[in-house]
Each structure stands twice: as structure tokens, then as C-alpha cells.
N, C-alpha and C positions, 0 to 999 in steps of 0.2 A: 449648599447649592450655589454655584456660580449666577453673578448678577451680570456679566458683560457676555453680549449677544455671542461673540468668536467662541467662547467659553462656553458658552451654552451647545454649541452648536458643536463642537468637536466632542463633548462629554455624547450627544444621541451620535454620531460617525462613529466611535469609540464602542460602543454599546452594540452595532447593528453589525461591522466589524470583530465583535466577540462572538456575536451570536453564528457570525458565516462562516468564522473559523473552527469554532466548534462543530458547528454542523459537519464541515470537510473531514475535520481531522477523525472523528465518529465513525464517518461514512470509510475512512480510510482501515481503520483500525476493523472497523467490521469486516470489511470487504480481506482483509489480510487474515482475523480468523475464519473465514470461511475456505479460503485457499487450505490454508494449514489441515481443515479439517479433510477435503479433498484429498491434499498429498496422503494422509493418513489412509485414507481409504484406497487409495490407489496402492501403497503399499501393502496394506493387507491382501489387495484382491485385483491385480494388475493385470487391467484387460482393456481393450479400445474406448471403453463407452465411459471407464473411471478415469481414463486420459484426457479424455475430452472435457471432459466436466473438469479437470485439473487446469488446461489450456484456458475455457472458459474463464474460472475465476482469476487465474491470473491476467489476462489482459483487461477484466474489469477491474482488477486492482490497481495495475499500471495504471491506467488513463485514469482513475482518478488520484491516484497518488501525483502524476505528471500536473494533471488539473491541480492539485492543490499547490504547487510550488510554482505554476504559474502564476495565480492569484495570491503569490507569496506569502501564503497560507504557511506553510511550508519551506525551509530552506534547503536550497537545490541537493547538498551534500547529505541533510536529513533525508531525502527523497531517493535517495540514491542509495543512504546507505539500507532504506526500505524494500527496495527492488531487489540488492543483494541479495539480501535476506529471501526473499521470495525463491529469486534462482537459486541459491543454497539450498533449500530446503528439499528440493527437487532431482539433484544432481545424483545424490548416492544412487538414485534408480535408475540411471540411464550410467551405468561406466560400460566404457568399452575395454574389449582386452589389451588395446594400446596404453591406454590409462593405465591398466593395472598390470603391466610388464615395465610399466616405466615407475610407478610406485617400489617396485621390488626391488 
């Protein structure tokens, strides 16, 4: 255990700091399997009301994934390469036939 006050006092900042990033990063990683499982569902049964609830979880993803790289919880390009991922996972369900004349 540290004997000089500075020391003492960045070891509880340190600790309180782990604990908020944890928390974020938790909340993030949940909020991302819950999208995932959405897409899932939207893909089996692709109709307005499993769209929505698709939409839904991803913007509550975003904002806290955004939230967490502000509070630099998170590193911006970490966060980013999260959001990817999210709109990736999405994308096969919506091709247009532009997309897919210009694939060919």
C-alpha cells in the first residue's frame, strides 16, 4: 500500500476509473449482442415491426459506443471499428439491384 497522499489518491481515481470503464465497455458489448440478435431475427422473418426493433438497438448502440469514446473509455478508431461492424452486419439485407449489377 502506498504511504504518500498523491499516491494514495490516484491508486482510489485508478480503481473508480476501472470500475466506469468496465461498466461502459459491458454495457457496450451487451447493447452489440442484442443488435446482432435482432439482425438475426430480422433476417429470418423480415417485416416492419423486426426493422424497427433492428433500428432501435442500433442507435442505442451507437450512442453508447459514441458515449464511451468520448469519456475515452474507448479509443475513437476502436469505436469506429464497432459501428462498422454493426452496419456490416445489416447490409446483406438491404442490396439493391444496382449493387448487385455492379458485383457481377
Amino acid at each position: 500500500m502506498a504511504n504518500i497522499k498523491s499516491a494514495i489518491k490516484r491508486i482510489e481515481v485508478a480503481e473508480r476509473n476501472r470500475l466506469r470503464n468496465k461498466s461502459y465497455k459491458s454495457a457496450v458489448k451487451t447493447l452489440m449482442k442484442n443488435y446482432f440478435a435482432a439482425v438475426e431475427k430480422y433476417a429470418s422473418n423480415p417485416n416492419e415491426d423486426n426493422l424497427t426493433e433492428v433500428n432501435q438497438r442500433m442507435a442505442a448502440a451507437y450512442s453508447k459506443i459514441d458515449k464511451a469514446v468520448k469519456h475515452r473509455v474507448l479509443h475513437r478508431n476502436n469505436g469506429a471499428h464497432k459501428k462498422a461492424r454493426l452496419a456490416k452486419a445489416l447490409k446483406p439485407y438491404f442490396s439493391t439491384p444496382e449493387a448487385q449489377a455492379s458485383a457481377s
